[in-house]
C-alpha positions as a printed NumPy array, in Angstrom:
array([[ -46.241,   30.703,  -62.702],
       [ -45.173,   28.171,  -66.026],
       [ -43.033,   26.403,  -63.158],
       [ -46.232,   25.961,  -60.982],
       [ -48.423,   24.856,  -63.582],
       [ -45.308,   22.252,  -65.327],
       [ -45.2  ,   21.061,  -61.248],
       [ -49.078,   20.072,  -60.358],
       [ -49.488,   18.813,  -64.313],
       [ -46.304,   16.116,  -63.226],
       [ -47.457,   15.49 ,  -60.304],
       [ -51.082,   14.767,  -61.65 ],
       [ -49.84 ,   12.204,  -64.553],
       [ -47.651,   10.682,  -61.843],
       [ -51.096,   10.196,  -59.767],
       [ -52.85 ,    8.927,  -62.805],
       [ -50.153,    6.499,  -63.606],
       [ -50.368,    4.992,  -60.058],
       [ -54.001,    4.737,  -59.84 ],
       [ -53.928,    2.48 ,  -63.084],
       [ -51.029,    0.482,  -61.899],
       [ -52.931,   -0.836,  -58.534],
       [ -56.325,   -2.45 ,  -60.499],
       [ -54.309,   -3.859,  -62.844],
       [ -51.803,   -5.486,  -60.164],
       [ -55.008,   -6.363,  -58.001],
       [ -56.726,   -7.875,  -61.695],
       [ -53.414,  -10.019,  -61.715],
       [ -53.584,  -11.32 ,  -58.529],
       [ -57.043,  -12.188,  -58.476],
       [ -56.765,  -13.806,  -62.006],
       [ -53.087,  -16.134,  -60.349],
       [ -55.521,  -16.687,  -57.241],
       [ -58.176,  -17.779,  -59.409],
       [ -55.462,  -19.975,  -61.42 ],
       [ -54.175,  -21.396,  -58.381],
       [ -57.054,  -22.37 ,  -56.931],
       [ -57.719,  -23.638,  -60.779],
       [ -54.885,  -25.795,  -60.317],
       [ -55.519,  -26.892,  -56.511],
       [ -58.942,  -28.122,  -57.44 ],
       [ -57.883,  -29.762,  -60.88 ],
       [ -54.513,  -31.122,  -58.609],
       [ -57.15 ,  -32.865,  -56.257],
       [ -59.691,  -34.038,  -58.937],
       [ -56.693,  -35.735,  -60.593],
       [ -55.547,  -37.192,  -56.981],
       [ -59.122,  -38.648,  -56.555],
       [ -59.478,  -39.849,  -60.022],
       [ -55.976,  -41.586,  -59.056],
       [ -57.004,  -43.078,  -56.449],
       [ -60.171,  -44.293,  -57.578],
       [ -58.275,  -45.724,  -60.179],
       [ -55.817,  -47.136,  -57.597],
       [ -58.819,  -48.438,  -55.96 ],
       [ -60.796,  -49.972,  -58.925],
       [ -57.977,  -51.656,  -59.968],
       [ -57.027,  -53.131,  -56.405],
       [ -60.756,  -54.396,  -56.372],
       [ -60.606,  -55.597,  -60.248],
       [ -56.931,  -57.482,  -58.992],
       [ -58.941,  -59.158,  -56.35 ],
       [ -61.495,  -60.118,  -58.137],
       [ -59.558,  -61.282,  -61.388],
       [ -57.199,  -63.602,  -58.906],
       [ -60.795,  -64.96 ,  -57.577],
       [ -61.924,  -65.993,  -61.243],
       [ -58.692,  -67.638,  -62.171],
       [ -58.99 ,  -69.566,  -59.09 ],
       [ -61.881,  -71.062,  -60.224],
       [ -61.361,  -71.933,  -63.509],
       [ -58.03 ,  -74.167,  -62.367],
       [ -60.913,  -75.523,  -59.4  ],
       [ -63.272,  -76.625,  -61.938],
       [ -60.771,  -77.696,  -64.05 ],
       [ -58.795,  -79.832,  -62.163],
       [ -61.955,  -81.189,  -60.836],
       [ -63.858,  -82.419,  -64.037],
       [ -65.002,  -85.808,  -62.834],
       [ -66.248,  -84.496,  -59.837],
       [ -68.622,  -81.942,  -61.353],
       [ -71.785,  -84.118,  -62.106],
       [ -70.49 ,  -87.093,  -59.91 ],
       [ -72.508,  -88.566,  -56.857],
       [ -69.619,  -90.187,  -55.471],
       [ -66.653,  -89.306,  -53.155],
       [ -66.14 ,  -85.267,  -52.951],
       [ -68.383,  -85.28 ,  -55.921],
       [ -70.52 ,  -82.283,  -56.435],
       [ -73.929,  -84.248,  -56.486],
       [ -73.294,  -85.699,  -53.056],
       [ -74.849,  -83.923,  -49.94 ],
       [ -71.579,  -84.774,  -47.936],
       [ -69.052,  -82.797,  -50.504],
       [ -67.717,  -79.843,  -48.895],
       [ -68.195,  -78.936,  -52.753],
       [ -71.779,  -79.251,  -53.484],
       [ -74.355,  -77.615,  -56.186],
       [ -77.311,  -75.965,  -54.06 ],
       [ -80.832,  -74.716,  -56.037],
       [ -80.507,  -70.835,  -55.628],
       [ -82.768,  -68.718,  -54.259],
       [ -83.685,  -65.143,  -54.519],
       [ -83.808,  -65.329,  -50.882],
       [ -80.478,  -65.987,  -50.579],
       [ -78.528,  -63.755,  -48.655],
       [ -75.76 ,  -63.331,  -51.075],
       [ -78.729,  -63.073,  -53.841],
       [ -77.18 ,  -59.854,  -54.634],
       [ -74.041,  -60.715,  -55.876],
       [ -75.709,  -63.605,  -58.001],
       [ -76.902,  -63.574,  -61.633],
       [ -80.201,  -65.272,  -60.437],
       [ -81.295,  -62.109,  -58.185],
       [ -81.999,  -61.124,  -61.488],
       [ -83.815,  -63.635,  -63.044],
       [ -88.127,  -64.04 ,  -62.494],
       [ -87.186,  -67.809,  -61.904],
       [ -84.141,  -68.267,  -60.033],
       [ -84.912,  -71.836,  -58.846],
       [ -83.316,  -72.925,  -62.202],
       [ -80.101,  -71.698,  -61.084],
       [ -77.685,  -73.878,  -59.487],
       [ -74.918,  -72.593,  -57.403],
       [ -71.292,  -73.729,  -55.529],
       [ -71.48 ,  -70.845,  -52.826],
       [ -68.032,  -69.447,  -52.235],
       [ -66.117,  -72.558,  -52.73 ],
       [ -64.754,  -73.792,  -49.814],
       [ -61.059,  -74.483,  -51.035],
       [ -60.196,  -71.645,  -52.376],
       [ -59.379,  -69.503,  -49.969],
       [ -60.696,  -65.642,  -49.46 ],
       [ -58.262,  -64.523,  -46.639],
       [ -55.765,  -62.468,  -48.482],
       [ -55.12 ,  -60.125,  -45.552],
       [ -51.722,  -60.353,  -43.563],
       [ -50.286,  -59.152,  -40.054],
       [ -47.689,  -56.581,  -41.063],
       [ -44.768,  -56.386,  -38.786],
       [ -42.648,  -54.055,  -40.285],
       [ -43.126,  -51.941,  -37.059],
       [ -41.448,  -53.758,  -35.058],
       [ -37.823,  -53.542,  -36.1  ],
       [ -37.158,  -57.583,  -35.257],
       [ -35.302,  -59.129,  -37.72 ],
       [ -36.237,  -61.987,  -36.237],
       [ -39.327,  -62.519,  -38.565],
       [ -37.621,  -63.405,  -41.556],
       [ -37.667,  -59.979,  -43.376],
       [ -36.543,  -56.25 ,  -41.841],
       [ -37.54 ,  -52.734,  -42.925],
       [ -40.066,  -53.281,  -45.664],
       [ -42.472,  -50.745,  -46.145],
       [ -45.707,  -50.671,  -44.607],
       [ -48.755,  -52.628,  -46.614],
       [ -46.652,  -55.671,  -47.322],
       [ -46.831,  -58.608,  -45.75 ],
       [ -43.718,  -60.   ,  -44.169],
       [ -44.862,  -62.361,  -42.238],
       [ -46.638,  -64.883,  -45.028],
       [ -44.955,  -64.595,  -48.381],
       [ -48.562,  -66.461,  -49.383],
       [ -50.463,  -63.824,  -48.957],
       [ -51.479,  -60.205,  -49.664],
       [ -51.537,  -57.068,  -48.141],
       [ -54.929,  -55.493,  -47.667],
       [ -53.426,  -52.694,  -49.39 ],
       [ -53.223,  -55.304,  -52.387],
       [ -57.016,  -55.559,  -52.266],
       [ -59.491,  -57.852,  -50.76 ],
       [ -60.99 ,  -60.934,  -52.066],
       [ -64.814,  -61.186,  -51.014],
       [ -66.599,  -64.347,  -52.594],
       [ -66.053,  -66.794,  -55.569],
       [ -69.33 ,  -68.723,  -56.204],
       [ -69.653,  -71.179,  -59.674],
       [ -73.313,  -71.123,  -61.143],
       [ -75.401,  -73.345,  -63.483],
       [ -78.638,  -73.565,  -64.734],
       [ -80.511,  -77.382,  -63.37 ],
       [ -82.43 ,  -79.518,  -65.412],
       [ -86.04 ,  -78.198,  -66.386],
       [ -87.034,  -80.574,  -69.183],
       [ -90.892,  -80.104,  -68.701],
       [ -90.595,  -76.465,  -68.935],
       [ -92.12 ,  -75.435,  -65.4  ],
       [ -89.484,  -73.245,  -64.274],
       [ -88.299,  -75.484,  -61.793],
       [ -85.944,  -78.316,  -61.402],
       [ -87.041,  -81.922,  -62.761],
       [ -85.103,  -83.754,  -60.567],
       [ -84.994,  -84.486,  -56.81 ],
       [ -82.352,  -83.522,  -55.783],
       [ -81.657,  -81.091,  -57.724],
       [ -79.164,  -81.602,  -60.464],
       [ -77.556,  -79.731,  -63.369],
       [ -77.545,  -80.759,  -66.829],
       [ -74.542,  -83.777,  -67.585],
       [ -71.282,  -81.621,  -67.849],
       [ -72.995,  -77.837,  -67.718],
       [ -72.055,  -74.72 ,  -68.978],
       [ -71.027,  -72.742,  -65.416],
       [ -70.536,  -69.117,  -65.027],
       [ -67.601,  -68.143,  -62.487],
       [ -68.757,  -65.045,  -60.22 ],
       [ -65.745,  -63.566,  -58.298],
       [ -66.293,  -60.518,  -56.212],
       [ -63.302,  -58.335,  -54.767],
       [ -63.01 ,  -54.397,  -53.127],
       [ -60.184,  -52.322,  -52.564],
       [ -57.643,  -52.435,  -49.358],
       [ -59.425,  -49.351,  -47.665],
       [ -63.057,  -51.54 ,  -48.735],
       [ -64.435,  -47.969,  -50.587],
       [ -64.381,  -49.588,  -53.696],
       [ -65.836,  -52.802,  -55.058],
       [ -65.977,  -54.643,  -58.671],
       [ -67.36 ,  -58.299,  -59.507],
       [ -66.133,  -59.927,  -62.623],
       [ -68.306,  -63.251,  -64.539],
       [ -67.062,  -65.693,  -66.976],
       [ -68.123,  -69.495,  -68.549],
       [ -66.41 ,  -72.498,  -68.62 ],
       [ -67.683,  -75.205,  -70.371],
       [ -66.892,  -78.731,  -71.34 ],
       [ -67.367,  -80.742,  -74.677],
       [ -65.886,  -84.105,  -76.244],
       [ -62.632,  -84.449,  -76.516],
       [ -62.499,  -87.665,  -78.757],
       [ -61.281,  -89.677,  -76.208],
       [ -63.999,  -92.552,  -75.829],
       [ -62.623,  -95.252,  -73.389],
       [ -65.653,  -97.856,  -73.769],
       [ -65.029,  -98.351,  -77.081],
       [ -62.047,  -99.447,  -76.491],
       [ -61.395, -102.746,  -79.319],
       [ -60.087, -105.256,  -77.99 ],
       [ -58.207, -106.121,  -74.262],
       [ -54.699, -106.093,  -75.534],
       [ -53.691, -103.311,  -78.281],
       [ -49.661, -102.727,  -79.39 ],
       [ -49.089, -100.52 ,  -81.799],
       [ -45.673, -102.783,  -82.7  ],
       [ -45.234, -106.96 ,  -82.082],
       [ -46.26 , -108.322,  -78.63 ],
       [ -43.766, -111.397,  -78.324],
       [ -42.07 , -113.315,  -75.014],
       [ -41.613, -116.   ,  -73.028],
       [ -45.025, -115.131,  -71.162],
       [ -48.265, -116.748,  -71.314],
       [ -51.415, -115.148,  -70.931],
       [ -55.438, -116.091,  -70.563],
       [ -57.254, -113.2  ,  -72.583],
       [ -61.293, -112.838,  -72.419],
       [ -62.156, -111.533,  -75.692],
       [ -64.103, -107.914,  -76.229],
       [ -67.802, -109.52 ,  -76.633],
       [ -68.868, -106.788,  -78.966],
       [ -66.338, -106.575,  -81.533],
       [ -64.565, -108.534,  -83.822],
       [ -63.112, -109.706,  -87.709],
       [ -64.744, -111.205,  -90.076],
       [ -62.517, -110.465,  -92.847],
       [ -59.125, -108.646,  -93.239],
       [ -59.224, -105.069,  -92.45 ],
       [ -62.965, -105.066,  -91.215],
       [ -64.552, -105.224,  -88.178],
       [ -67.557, -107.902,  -87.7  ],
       [ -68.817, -111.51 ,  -86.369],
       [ -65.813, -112.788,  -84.142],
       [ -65.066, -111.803,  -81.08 ],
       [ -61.465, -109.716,  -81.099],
       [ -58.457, -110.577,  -77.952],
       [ -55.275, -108.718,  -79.043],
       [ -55.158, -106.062,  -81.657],
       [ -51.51 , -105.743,  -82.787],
       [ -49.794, -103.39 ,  -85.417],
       [ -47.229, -106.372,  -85.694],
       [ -46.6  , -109.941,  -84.843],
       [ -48.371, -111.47 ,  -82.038],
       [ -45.567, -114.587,  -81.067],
       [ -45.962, -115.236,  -77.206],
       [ -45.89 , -118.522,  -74.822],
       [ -46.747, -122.055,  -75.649],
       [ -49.43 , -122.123,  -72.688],
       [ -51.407, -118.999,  -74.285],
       [ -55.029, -119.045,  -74.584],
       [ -57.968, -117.021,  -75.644],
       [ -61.701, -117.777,  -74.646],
       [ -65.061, -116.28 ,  -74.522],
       [ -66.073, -115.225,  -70.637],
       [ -68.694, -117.835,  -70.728],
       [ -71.1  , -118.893,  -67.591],
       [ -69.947, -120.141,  -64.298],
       [ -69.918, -124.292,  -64.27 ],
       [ -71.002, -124.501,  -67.722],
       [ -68.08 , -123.225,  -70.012],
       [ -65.397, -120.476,  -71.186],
       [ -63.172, -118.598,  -68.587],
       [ -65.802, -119.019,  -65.667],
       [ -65.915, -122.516,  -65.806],
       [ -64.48 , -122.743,  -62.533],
       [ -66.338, -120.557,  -60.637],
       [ -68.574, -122.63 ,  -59.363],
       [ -67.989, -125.844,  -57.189],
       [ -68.684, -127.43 ,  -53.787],
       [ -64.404, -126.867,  -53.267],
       [ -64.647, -123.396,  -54.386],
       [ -64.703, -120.497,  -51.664],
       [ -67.101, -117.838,  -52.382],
       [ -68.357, -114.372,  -51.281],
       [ -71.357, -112.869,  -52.162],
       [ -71.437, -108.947,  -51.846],
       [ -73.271, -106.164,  -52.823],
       [ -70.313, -104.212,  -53.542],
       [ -66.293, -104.584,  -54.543],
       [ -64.269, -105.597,  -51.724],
       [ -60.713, -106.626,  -52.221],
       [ -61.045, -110.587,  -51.404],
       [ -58.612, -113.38 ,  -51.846],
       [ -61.558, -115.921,  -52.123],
       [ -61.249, -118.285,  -55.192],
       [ -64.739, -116.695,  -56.513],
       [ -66.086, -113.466,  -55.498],
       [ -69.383, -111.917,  -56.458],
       [ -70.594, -108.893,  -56.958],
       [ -74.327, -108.831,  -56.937],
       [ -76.895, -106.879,  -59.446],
       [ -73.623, -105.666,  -61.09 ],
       [ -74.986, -105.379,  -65.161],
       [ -77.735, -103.013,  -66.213],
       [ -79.942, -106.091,  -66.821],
       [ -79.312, -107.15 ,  -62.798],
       [ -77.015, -110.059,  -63.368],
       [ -74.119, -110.562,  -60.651],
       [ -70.019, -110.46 ,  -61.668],
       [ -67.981, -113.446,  -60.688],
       [ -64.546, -112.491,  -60.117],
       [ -62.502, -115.558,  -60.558],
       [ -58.407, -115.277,  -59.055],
       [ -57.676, -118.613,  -60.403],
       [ -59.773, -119.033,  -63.523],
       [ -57.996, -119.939,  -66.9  ],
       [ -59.128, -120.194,  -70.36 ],
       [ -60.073, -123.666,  -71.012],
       [ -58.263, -125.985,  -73.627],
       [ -61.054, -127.017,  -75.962],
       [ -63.46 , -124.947,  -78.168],
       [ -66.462, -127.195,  -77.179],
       [ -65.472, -125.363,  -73.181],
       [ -65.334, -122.288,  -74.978],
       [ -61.948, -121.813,  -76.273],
       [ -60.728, -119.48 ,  -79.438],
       [ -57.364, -119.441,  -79.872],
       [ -55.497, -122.425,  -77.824],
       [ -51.738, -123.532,  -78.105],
       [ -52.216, -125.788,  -80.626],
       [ -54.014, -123.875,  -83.003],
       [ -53.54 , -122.886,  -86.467],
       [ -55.481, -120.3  ,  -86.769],
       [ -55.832, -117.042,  -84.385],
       [ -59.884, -116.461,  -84.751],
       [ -59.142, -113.833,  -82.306],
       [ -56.223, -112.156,  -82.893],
       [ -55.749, -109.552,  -85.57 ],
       [ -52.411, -108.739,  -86.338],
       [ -49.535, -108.756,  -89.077],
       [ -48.364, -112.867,  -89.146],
       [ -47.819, -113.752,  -92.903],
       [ -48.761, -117.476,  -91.937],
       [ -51.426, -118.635,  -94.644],
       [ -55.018, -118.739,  -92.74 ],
       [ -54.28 , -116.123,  -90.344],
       [ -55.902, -112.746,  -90.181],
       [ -53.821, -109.917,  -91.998],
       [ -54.521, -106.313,  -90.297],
       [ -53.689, -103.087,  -92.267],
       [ -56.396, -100.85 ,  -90.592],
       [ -54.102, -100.312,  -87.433],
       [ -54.662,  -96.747,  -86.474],
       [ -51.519,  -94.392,  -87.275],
       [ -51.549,  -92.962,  -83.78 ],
       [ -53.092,  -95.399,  -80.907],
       [ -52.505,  -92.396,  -78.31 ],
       [ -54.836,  -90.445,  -80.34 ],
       [ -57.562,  -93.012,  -80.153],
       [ -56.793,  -93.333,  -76.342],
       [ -56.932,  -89.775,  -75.613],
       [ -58.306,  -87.762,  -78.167],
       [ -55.119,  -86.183,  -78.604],
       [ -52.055,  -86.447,  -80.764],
       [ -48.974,  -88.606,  -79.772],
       [ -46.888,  -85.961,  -80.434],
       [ -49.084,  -83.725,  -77.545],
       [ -49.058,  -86.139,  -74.816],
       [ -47.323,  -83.405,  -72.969],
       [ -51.166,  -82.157,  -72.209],
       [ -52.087,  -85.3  ,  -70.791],
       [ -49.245,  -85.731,  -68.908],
       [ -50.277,  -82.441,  -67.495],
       [ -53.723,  -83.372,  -67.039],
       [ -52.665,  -85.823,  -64.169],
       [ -50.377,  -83.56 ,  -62.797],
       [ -53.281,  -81.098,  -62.076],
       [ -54.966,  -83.623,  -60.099],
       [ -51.99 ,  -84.715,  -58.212],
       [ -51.564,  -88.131,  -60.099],
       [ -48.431,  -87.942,  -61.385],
       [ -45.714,  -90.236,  -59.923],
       [ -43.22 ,  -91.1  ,  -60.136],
       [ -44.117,  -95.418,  -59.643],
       [ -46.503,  -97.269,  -59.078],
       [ -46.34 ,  -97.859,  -55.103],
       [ -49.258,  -95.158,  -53.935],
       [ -51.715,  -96.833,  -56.074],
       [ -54.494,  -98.538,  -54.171],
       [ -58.507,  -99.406,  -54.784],
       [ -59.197,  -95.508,  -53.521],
       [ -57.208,  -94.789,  -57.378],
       [ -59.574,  -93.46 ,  -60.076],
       [ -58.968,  -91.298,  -62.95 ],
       [ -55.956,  -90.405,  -65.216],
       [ -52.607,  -91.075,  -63.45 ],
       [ -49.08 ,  -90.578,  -65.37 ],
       [ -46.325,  -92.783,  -64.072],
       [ -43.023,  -91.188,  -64.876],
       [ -40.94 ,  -94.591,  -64.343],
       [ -41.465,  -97.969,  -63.525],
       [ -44.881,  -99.205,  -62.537],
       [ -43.737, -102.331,  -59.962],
       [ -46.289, -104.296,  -57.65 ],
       [ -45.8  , -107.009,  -55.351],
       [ -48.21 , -108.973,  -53.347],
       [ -48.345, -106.738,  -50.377],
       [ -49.349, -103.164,  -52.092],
       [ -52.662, -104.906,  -53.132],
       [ -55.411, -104.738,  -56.047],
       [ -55.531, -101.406,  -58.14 ],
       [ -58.59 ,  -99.551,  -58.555],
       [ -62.747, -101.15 ,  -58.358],
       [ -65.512, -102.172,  -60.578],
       [ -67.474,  -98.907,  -60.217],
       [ -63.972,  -96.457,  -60.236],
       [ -61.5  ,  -97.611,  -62.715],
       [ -58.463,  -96.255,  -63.604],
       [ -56.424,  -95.527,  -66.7  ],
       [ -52.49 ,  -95.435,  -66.246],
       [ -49.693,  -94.793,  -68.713],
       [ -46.618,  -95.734,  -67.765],
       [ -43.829,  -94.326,  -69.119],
       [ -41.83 ,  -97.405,  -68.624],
       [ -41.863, -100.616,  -67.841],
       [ -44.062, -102.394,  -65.96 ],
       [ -43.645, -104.917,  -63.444],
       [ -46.493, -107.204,  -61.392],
       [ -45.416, -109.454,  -59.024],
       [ -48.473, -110.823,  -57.3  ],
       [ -51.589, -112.201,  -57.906],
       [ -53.983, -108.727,  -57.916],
       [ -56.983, -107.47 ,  -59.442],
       [ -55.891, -104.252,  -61.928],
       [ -59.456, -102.318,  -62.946],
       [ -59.08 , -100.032,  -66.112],
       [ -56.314,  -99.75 ,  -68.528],
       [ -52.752,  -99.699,  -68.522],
       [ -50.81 ,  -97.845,  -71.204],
       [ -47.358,  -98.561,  -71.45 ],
       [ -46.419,  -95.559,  -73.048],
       [ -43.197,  -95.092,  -74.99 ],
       [ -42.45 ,  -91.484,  -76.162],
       [ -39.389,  -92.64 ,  -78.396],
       [ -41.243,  -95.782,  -78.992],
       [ -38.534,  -98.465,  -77.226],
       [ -39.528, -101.796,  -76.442],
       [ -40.882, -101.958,  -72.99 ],
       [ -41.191, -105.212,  -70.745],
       [ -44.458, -106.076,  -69.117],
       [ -43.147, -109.05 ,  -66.559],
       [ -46.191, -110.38 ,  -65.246],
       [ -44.936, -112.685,  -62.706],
       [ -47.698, -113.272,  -60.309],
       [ -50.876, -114.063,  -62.073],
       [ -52.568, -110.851,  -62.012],
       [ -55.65 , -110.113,  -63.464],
       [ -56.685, -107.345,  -65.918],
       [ -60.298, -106.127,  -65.745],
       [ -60.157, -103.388,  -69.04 ],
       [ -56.659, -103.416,  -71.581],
       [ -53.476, -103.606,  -71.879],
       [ -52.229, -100.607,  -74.383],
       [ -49.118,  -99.867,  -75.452],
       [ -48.051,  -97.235,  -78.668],
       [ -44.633,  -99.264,  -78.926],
       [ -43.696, -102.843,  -79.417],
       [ -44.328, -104.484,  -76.141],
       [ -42.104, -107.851,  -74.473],
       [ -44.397, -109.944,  -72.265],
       [ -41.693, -112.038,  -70.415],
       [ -41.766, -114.504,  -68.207],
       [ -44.9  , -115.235,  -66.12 ],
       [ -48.714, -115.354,  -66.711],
       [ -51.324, -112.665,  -66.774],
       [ -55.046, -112.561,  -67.252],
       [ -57.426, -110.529,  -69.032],
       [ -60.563, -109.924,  -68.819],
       [ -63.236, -107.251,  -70.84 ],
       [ -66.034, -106.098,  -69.459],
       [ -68.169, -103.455,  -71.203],
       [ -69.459, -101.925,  -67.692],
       [ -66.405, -101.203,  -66.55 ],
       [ -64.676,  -99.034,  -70.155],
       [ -68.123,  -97.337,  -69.436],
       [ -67.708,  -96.561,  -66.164],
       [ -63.959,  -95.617,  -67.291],
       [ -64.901,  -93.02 ,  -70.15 ],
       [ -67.237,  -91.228,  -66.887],
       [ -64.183,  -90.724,  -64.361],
       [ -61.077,  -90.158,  -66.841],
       [ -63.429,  -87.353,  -68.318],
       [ -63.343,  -87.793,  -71.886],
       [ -64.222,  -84.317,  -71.944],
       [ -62.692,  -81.224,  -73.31 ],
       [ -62.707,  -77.885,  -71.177],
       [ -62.604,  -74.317,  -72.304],
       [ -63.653,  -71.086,  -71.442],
       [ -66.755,  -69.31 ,  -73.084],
       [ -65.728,  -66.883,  -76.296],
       [ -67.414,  -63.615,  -75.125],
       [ -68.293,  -64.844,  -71.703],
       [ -65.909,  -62.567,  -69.966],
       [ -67.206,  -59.184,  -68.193],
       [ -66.222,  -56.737,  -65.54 ],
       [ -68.214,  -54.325,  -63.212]])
């Protein structure tokens, strides 16, 4: 009977111990379930959040590319911005062109002025034709030809145009530049017709990009904006300026700068100023100086006028071998420039003369000669590249580089032509002969440094300024064989040889104007703070 009862009370606690063991097993499995599906769902939240991620930053990458873009656009297209001329941005033929925007737009949305209650004062360079949205390639990795150039690269990158990227890369959508126009009466639309923005703006960049699979989509905005460098062309002093001696065997014919001049050592006042020099000015016995003067009545035009004298009368530059060619209604007060191939300075003050080969006295030339009754200068600046540019000598790297971004560094001078304007950096000699023809216009000057010598060899109009440019500050030659003719200055930061031959000079006030517009004299930066994402 004890046996019995020992038996069912085992067998009882055995039961007991078996129904506990089974909830507690099922607890556990439902709590791992519960914790694996815990980890599934946190597994696939973290895969979306990486790939959103993935995809954000695909569409930021697009984007971002977009922006920089434009900035190098805009800046390597500074004189073009508020020009009306050639591929300038005022001109209704530019492929580049500012439009007034409107809320009606249909890419309103993706433009700051969608939100503005006036959008008429916004200006805007819709997705800017030369920059260049198609990113997306042709991926041939499927077909196994080794033929294309590359074999066996994964799938997404683009082995067919190394210039190019992958839509898997992301996908650039638009790049438009904005600006606010000119709204000086305060009536919430633009003053002037057409339409124009204020002289060197302020311009927001707008860049829009989205991801590879197009699910995800950011725009990024940032300023650029432009201020004053230093660099002032039109007041430039006088038509020839060395800092060192300008000596030679050469003879020249210099129009003084009508504006400025000496009066006494070290100052600047009543007469008229030729050649600036940090040094000695010792050139040919034929040299001459004179004031432009009138035609047929006296100074350097004399001879413009005459029953023997060929003219044309234009309305605009044309290059013209013609003994006397006119441009008409070229001065703001309407007057008309003779351009004279053969004039010379004449020989006698009463004609108009300053400083003549028999003189004792250079009036007109301000330099360091120790000869009693000639002018003593110890105001030369310390750095002439500085007053050129706006910029140290010691930094001319950054100009240097300033014509390379606009494709006018060269090495010579031979692709230079009357279609030249701007800043152009000539890495060697600067040679011309008779056949490669004139050098820039009236209206679109040019300033060159050469970073050598220079060589002309015909008888050819030159509009701007030549700098011959010296980094170690060597003598340089300037062989001016062919009677050319300088409309601006000759510059040079170095002592400068004018050998053999004859050259003319000539300053004109228009033209450093017109000089100071097209070489930019203008700063650029981007906008502290300007910079967002989205």
């Amino acid at each position: 009977m004890a046996t019995q009862i020992f038996s069912t009370r085992m067998t009882s606690a055995k039961w007991q111990q078996g129904a506990v063991t089974l909830p507690v097993a099922l607890i556990l499995l439902v709590l791992l379930t519960l914790v694996t599906v815990f980890a599934a769902q946190v597994g696939v939240l973290e895969t979306r959040t990486s790939a959103n991620k993935q995809r954000a930053e695909e569409s930021f990458a697009a984007a971002e590319a977009l922006s920089q873009q434009a900035i190098r656009f805009i800046e390597y297209n500074q004189t073009h911005v508020v020009s009306t001329g050639t591929n300038g941005w005022l001109n209704a033929a530019s492929a580049v062109k500012w439009e007034v925007c409107s809320a009606s737009d249909p890419l309103a949305d993706e433009l700051p002025c969608a939100d503005e209650t006036t959008p008429g004062l916004w200006m805007i360079v819709k997705n800017v034709p030369v920059i260049s949205l198609d990113t997306s390639c042709v991926d041939k990795d499927s077909d196994d030809n080794s033929a294309n150039g590359v074999d066996n690269i994964p799938n997404g990158l683009c082995d067919s145009d190394t210039t190019k990227f992958s839509a898997a890369s992301g996908k650039q959508l638009y790049v438009h530049l904005m600006t606010r126009c000119r709204n000086a009466n305060n009536d919430n639309s633009c003053d002037d017709t057409p339409a124009q923005p204020n002289d060197y703006p302020i311009m927001t960049i707008v860049a829009g990009g989205e991801s590879g699979d197009e699910s995800g989509k950011s725009y990024v905005t940032e300023s650029v904006f432009f201020y004053e460098s230093g660099s002032d062309p039109s007041s430039f002093p006088a038509p020839l300026v060395a800092a060192g001696n300008v000596t030679g065997s050469g003879n020249f014919n210099i129009v003084v700068n009508p504006d400025i001049g000496i009066s006494s050592p070290d100052t600047v006042g009543s007469n008229k100023l030729a050649v600036w020099a940090e040094g000695n000015v010792t050139v040919g016995s034929s040299s001459a100086t004179c004031f432009e003067g009138e035609p047929g009545v006296n100074g350097f035009l004399t001879s413009a006028t005459g029953t023997s004298t060929t003219h044309a009368s234009v309305d605009a530059y044309v290059p013209s071998n013609t003994q006397v060619h006119i441009i008409q209604n070229y001065y703001d007060n309407g007057e008309s420039l003779y351009l004279c191939r053969n004039c010379t300075c004449p020989s006698s003050a009463a004609n108009g003369a300053i400083s003549t080969p028999s003189s004792t006295e250079e009036d007109d030339i301000l330099d360091q000669d120790s000869d009693s009754g000639r002018w003593l200068d110890t105001a030369f600046p310390d750095d002439v590249f500085m007053m050129i540019f706006g910029v140290p000598e010691e930094r001319y790297e950054t100009i240097k580089q300033a014509a390379a971004r606009a494709g006018h560094l060269h090495a010579d001078c031979s692709s230079l032509s009357t279609a030249s304007e701007g800043l152009y950096w000539i890495e060697g000699e600067c040679l011309r002969t008779a056949s490669d023809g004139d050098i820039g216009s009236p209206s679109k000057p040019v300033l060159i440094v050469v970073e050598g010598n220079v060589e002309i060899r015909s008888n050819i109009y030159i509009w701007g300024v030549f700098f011959a440019f010296s980094p170690t500050h060597a003598t340089l030659d300037v062989s001016l064989n062919g009677s050319p003719t300088f409309y601006g200055a000759l510059i040079s930061n170095t002592n400068i040889n004018m050998s053999s031959g004859t050259y003319k000079q000539r300053y004109i006030p228009n033209l450093f104007e017109a000089l100071s517009d097209t070489t930019g004299g203008k700063g650029y930066a981007r906008l502290p703070g300007s910079w967002r994402d989205y």
